[in-house]
Every structure is written in C-alpha cells, then in structure tokens.
C-alpha positions as CSV (number, residue, x, y, z in Angstrom):
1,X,-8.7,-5.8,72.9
2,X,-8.1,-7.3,69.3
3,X,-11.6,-8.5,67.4
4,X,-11.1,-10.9,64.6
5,X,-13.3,-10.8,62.1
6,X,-14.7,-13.8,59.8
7,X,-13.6,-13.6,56.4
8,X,-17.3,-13.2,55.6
9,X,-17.6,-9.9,57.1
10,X,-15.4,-8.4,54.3
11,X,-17.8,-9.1,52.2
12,X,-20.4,-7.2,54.0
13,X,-20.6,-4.0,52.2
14,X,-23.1,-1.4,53.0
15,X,-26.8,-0.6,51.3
16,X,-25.7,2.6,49.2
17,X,-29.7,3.3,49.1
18,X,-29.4,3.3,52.4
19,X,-27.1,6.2,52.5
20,X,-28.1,8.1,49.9
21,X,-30.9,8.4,51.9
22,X,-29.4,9.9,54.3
23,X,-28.6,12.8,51.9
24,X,-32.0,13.7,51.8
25,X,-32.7,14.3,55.3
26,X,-30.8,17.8,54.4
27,X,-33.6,20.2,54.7
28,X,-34.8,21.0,50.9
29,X,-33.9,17.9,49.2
30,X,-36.4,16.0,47.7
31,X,-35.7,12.2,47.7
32,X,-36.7,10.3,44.7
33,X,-33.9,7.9,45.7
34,X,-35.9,5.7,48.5
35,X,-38.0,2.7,48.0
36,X,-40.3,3.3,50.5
37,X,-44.1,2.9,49.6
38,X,-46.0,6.0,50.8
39,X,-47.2,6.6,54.3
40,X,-50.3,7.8,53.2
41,X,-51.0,3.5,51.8
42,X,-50.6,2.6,55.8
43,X,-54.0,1.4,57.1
44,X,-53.6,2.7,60.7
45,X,-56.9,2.7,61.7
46,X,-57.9,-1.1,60.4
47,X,-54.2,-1.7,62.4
48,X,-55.1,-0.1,65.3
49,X,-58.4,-1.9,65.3
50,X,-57.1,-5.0,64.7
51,X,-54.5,-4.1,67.1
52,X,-57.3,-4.0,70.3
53,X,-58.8,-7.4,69.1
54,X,-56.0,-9.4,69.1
55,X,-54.7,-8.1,72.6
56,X,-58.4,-8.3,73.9
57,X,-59.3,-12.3,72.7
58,X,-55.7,-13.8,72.8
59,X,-53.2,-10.9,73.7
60,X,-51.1,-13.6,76.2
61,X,-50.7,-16.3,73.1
62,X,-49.9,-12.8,71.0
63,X,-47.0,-12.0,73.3
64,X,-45.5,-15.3,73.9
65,X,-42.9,-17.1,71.9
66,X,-44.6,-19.0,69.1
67,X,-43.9,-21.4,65.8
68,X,-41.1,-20.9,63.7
69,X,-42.7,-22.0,60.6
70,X,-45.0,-18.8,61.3
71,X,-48.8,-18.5,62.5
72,X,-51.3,-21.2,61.3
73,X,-53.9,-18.7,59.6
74,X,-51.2,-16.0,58.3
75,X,-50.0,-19.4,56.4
76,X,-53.3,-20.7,55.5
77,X,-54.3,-17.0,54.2
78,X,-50.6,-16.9,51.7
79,X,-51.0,-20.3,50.2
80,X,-54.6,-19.0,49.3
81,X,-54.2,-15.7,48.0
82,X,-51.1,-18.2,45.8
83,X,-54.0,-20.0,44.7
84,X,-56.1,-17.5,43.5
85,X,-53.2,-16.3,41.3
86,X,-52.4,-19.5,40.1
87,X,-49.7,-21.1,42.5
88,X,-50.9,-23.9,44.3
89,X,-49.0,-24.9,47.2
90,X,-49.9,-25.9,50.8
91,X,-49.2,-24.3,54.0
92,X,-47.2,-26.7,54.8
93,X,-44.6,-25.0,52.6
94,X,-45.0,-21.2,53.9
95,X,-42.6,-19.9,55.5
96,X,-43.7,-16.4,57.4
97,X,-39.9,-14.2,57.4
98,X,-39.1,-11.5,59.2
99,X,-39.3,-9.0,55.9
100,X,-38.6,-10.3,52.2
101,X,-35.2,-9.6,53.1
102,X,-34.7,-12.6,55.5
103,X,-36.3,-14.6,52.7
104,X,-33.1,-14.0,50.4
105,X,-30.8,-14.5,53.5
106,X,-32.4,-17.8,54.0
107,X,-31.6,-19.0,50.2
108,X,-28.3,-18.0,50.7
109,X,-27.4,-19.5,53.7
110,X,-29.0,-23.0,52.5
111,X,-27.9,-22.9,48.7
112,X,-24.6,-21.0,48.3
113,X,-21.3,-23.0,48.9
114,X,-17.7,-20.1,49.1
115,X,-17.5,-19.9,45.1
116,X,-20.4,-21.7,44.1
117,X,-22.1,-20.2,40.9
118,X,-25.4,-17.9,41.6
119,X,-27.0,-16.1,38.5
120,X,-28.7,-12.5,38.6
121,X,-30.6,-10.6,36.1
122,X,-28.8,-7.2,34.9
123,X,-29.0,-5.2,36.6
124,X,-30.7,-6.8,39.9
125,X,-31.9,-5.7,43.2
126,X,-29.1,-4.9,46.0
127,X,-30.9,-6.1,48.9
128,X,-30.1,-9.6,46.9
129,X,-26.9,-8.7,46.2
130,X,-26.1,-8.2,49.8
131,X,-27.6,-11.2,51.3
132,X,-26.0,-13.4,48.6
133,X,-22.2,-11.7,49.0
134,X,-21.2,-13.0,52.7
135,X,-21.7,-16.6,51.4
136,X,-19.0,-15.9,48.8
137,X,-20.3,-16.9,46.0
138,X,-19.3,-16.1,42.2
139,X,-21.8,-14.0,41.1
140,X,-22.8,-13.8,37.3
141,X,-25.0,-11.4,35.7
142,X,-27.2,-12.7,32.5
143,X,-27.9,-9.7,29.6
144,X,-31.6,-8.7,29.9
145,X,-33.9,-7.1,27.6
146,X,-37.2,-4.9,27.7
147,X,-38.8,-8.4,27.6
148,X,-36.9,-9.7,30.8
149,X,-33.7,-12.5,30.7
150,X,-32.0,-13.2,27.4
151,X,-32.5,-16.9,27.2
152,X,-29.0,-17.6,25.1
153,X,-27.5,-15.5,27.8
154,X,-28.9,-17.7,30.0
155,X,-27.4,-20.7,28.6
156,X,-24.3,-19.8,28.1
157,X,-24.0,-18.9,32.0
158,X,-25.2,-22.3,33.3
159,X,-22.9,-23.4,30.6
160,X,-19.4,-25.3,32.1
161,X,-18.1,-27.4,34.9
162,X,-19.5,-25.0,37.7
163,X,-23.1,-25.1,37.0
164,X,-25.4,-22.6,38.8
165,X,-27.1,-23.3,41.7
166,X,-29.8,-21.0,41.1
167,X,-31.1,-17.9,38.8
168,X,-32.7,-15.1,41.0
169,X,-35.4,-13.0,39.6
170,X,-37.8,-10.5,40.0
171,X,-40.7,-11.0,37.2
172,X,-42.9,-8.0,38.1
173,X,-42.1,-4.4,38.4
174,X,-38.7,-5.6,38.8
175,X,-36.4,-3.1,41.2
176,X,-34.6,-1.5,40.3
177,X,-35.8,-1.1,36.4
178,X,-39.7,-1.2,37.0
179,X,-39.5,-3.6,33.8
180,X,-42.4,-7.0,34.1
181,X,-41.1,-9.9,32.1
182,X,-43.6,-10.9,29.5
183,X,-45.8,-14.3,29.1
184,X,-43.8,-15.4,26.2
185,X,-40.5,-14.9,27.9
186,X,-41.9,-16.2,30.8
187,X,-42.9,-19.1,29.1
188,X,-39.6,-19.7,27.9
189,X,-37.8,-19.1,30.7
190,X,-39.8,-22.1,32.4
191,X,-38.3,-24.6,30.2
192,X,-35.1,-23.4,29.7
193,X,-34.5,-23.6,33.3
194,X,-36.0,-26.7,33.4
195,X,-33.9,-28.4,30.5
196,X,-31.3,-26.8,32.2
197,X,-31.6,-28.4,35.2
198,X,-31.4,-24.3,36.9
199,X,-33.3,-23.7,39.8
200,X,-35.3,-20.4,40.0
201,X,-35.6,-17.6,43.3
202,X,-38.5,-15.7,42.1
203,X,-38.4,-12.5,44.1
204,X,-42.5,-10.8,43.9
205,X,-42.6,-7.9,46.2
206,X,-44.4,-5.5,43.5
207,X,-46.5,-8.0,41.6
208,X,-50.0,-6.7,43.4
209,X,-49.2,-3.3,42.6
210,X,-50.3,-3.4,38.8
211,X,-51.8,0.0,37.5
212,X,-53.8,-1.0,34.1
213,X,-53.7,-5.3,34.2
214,X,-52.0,-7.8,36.8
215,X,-48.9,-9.1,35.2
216,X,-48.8,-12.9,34.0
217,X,-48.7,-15.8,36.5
218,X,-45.5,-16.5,38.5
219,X,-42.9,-18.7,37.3
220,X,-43.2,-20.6,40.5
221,X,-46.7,-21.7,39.1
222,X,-45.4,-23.1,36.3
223,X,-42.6,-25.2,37.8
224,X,-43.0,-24.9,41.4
225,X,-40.4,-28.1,42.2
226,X,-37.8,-25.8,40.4
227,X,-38.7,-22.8,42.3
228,X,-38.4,-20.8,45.6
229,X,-41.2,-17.6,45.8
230,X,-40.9,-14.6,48.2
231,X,-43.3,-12.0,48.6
232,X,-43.7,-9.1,51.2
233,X,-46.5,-7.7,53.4
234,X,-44.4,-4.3,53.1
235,X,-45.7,-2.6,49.8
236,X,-49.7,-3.7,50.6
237,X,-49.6,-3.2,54.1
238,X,-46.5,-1.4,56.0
239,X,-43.0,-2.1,55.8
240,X,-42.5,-1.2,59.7
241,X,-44.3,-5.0,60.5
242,X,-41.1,-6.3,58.8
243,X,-42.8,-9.2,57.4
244,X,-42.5,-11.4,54.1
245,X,-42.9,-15.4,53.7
246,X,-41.2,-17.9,51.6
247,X,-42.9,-20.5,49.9
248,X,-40.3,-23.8,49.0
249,X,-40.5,-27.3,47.3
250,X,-41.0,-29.8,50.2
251,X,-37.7,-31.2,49.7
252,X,-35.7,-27.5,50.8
253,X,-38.6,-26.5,53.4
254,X,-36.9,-28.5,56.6
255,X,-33.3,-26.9,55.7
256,X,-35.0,-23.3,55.8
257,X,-36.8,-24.1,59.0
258,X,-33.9,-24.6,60.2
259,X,-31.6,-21.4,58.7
260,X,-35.1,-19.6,60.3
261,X,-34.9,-20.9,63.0
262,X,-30.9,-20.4,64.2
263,X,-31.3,-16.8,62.3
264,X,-34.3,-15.5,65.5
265,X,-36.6,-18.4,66.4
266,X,-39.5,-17.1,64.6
267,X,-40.8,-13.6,63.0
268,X,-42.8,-11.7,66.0
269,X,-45.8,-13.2,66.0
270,X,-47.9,-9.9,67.3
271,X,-47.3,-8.7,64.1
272,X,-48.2,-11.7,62.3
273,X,-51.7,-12.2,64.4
274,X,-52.6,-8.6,63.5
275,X,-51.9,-8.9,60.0
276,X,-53.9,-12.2,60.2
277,X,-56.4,-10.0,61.9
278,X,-56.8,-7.4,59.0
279,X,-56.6,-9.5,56.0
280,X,-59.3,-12.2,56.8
281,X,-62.5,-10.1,56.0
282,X,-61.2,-9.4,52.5
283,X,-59.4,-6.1,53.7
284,X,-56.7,-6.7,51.0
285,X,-59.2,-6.9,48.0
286,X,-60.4,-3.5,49.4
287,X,-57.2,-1.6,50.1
288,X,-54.5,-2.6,47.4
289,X,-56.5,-1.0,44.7
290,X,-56.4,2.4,46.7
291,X,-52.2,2.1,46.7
292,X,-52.3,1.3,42.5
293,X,-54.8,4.4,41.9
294,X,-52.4,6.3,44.2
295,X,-49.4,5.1,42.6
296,X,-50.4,5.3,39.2
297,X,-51.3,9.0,39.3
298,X,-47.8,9.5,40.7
299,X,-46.1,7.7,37.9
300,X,-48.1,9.7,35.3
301,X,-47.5,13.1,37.1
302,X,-43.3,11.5,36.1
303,X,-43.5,10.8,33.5
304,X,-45.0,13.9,32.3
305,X,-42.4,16.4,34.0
306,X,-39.5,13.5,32.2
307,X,-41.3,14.7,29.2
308,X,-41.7,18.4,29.8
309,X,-38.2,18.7,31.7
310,X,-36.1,16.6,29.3
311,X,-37.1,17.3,25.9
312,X,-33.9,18.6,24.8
313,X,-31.3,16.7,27.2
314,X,-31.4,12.9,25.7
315,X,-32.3,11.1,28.2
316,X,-33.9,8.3,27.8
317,X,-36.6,6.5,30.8
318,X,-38.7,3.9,30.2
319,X,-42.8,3.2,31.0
320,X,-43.1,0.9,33.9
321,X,-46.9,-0.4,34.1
322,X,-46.3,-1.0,38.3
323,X,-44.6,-1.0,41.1
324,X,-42.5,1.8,42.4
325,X,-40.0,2.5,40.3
326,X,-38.5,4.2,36.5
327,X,-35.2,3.6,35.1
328,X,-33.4,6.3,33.3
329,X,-30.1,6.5,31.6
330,X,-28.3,10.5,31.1
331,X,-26.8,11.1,27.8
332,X,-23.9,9.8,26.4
333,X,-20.4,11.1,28.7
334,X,-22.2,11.3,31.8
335,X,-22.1,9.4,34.8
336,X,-25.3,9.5,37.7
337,X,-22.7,8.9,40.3
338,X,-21.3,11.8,39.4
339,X,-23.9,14.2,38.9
340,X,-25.6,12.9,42.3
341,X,-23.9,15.9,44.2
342,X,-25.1,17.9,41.7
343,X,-28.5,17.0,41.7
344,X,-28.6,17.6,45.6
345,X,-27.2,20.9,44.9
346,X,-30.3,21.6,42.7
347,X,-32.5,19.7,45.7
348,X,-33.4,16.6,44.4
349,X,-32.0,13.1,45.3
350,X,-32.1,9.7,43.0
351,X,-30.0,6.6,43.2
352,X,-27.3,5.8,40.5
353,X,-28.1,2.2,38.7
354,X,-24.5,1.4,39.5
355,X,-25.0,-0.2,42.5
356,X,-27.6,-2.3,40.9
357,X,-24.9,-4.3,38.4
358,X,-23.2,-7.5,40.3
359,X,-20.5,-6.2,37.3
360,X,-20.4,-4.2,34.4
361,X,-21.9,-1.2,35.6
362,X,-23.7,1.3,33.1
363,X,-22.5,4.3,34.9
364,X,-25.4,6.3,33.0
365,X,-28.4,4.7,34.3
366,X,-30.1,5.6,37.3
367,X,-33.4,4.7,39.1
368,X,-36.3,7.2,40.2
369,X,-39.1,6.3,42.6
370,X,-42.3,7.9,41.9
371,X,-44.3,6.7,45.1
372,X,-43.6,9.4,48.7
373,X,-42.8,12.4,46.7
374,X,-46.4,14.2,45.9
375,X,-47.0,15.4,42.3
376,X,-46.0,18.6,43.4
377,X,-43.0,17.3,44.5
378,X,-42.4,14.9,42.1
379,X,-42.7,18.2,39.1
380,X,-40.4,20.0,41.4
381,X,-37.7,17.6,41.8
382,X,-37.7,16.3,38.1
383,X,-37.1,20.1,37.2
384,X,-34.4,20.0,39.1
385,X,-32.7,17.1,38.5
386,X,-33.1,18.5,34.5
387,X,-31.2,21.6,35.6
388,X,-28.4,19.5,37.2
389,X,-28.1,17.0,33.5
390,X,-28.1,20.5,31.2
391,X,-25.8,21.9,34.0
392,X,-22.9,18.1,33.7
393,X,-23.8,18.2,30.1
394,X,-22.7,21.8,29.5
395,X,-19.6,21.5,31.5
396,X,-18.6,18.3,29.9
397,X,-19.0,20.3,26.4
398,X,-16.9,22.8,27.5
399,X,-14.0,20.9,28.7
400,X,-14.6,18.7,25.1
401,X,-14.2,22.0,23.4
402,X,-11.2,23.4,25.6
403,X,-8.0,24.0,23.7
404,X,-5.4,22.2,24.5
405,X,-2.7,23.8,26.8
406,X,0.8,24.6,24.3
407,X,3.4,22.2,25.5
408,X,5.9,25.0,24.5
C-alpha cells in the first residue's frame, strides 16, 4: 500500500525541544532544556478535591459531550480575571482550547493563506513556528531589542504589495528569551500596528508569573479590535489538563468556532469543570504567588552559578524578571548546537536558540530553564555546562593556533 501525503505534511517538522528532551532521560543528565513548570507548583490535593465535587453534584453533565465555545463559568471566570488586568472583553468572545497550543493552530488555520505574509519577533517561540508552517506561509522575522520589536523593523516588513496578515508576539517573559517588552514600546507598538493596518496575536502564557512587579497591560487592552490573546491554564495550574482559551474580536470569533469545532468538537470538559471548580473561591490569588516565590529563588540560584561558573568564559545571559526562562549567547566561534553533545557529556542538557529563528539563526545563543531543576541541581548543571564552553573554547584555540600542514 502506497500513502500520499498532502503537501502540507512536508512542512511538518518536528519539536527539537521535544527531542532534546529525550536526551535527558539518560540517567545523570540534568535537563535545563524543558519548558516544563515544576511538579512541585501542581495543586493535587485542591484537584483531587475538586475532582470528588464535580463527579459527586454533576459528574453525568461532566462526562458527556458539551459546548464547543467551552464551559459557561470557565468563560465567565477568563473574561474576568481579563478585566481585572485591564482587558475588557465578554464571554462571549472566550474561547476555552485544548492547550495554548490549539490557540495558535486555530489562528493559523483561519488567517494564513499558502504564501501569505505572517510576522514573528526574533527569535520567537517554536510551538508558533510549528502551528504556523503547514499553512505555508512566508514567514518574516522583525529585529528585536532588549526593549522588545524594533518599530522601523517593523515597518519596513509590512512594507510592499504582500502586506502581513498578522504580527505574533509574546509581550511577557517571552520564550524563548525571558525578555518583557516595556510600556513605552508597548505603547508604540499599539499604534504603529494600528497605522499600519497589522493585526496583532499576542501570545501571554508567562505574564502571571512576574517575580518583583506584574509586567504592563496587554496589547490586546489597548486595541482589542486589532488583537487576538491566548493564555494557558498550564504554568498556574498543570499542563497535563491541556487547557488554554482564546479571546477574539467578534468579527473572527464564529470562523474560530468553527476551525474548534472541525479540529475535536470541544476541549474535554471534565477538565474544564474541575478547573472551574478550583478557581472560583479565589484559589488562583492564593496559589500563583507560591509558583513566583518558587521560581524566583530558582532564577537567582542561576544566575548566581552563571556568575560564579562563567567569570572567565564570555558568555554573556541576560536578567529575566519572570517566567521560566534565560537566554545566553557562548563566545565568539562557538556554536550551542555543537557543544550540545558536549554538554551531555559533562551531564547537563540546554536547548540551542537556533531553532528559535524563523531565519538567520544566531548559532551562539541558547536558552536555559531555571524552573524543575532544584538549586542544587541548577549549581550542578551550570558547572557543567561551564566545563563543556572552557572545554569547545579550548579546542577551538587550539585548532586556531595549529600550524598549517607543508604542502611540500
């Protein structure tokens, strides 16, 4: 038997985090390379509590097929947690997902044409760059700074006969850099887009997981006509519940009812009445600032082993003030891809910030995640990793310094 496959399925490529992690299932290795939030930030027992309620007062509704658009309170509870930070939408405009993830699949599916014009931040987050590739699209990255997208970059990309049909972007904590776009760039951004006539995907999975100050309010809030928002019950709750919502303009919401809707019916809504369940005594308010105390303390304990490891390598890593990530770049002549086998060697596992670029790959950078490793761990591995960057940097100085073989 022959199969013939779509056209779209060579464009399916697969999720290199995903493999790398599979490296680090060799005993010894310590991953730094995952994104997932720590086990220890999963409320089991308010889970398991609200687990017995649900079954107990409505478990047949709880295990039957239910609304695509998502369950009534789950919505009710996102569009007013959106208010309280400043977006003001209805429920009517929710959209419960099955994971953040489906939330970019959705987008694509409703917004990308075979060559139509999509812009990305550089570097962005491969999950996005995954969904977005099966619907063919030409895929442009805009130059970023510390402060988030360069504005003339910006223009210069929707510039032309093929205008974009959307800018994605991740404001807070972004993955994989850990950088937060600032209020004066955020600002800016706002009405360039608008003047521009650019629609926005703002992508907020880390925005609740601030350490010192919540970052500024959402673009979505300042234009929400000219912008799609995602967010993810993953990083406050547990990603195993596989849920995430999207919140649209009115005029979109029916098409991505519909995308939901052909993709599985509906997200499993036994997951979405527990989660309704736990959040509507206030749990959230209670449990999120447990994961930023946790995950602060982990980021610290990096940061100083970066310092204490890497004094004399020249590497460089930046300060990220959430989230779950730190973005480092080796010294000059060194590649992360590269020195991955290396590292593993040594017992330590990290992602190279290649696969983050949509094009024009800094081979140098490369992203650590501070959040399941302990601090023991976490001083363990970044030793390790320093051993592997002296170990590349030496050999590349040797084979600089090599004679050259006599062509006699």
């Amino acid at each position: 038997m022959t199969w013939t496959m779509a056209q779209r399925a060579d464009k399916m490529n697969p999720s290199v985090i995903r493999e790398i992690l599979k490296i680090t299932e060799q005993p010894g290795v310590i991953s730094l390379a995952g994104g997932l939030p720590s086990p220890r930030t999963f409320p089991v027992e308010a889970m398991l509590a609200a687990t017995q309620r649900v079954l107990t007062q409505d478990g047949h509704a709880a295990l039957q097929y239910a609304a695509s658009e998502g369950h009534g309170p789950l919505r009710d509870w996102v569009a007013a947690e959106l208010a309280r930070q400043g977006l003001k939408v209805g429920a009517d405009q929710v959209l419960i997902t099955t994971g953040s993830q489906q939330g970019l699949d959705l987008v694509a599916k409703i917004l990308i044409d075979a060559g139509s014009r999509i812009l990305v931040e550089t570097p962005t987050y491969l999950g996005a760059l995954q969904a977005f590739a099966p619907m063919e699209p030409e895929v442009v990255s805009v130059a970023c700074d510390t402060e988030g997208v360069d504005l003339e970059a910006l223009g210069q990309a929707q510039g032309g006969r093929n205008k974009a049909r959307f800018l994605y972007v991740l404001p807070n904590f972004q993955n994989p850099t850990g950088r937060t776009m600032t209020e004066a760039r955020r600002a800016a951004l706002s009405r360039t887009a608008a003047n521009l006539g650019l629609p926005l995907v703002e992508d907020n999975p880390y925005g609740d997981l601030w350490f010192d100050a919540p970052p500024p309010a959402s673009l979505a809030s300042r234009n929400p006509d000219g912008c799609i928002y995602l967010g993810s019950f993953s990083k406050i709750l547990a990603p195993g519940l596989r849920l995430g919502y999207l919140v649209a303009p009115r005029a979109l919401y029916p098409k991505l009812l519909q995308a939901k809707q052909a993709a599985d019916l509906h997200t499993p809504i036994f997951n979405q009445r527990i989660v309704a369940e736990v959040l509507k005594d206030g749990f959230i308010d209670r449990h999120v600032p447990t994961i930023r105390a946790l995950y602060k303390t982990q980021r610290d304990a990096m940061l100083a082993a970066l310092r204490n490891e890497m004094a004399d390598l020249d590497v460089q890593w930046n300060t990220p003030d959430g989230g779950m990530f730190l973005w480092a770049r080796l010294p000059e002549g060194l590649s992360a891809v590269e020195l991955l086998p290396r590292a593993v060697r040594h017992g330590v596992a990290f992602v190279p910030g290649a696969a983050f670029y949509a094009d024009g790959a800094d081979p140098r950078t490369l992203r650590l995640s501070f959040v399941t490793a302990s601090v023991e761990q976490i001083h363990t591995g970044i030793a390790a990793l320093a051993a592997a960057v002296r170990e590349a940097a030496q050999t590349l100085t040797a084979a600089r310094t090599a004679p050259s073989p006599s062509l006699v």
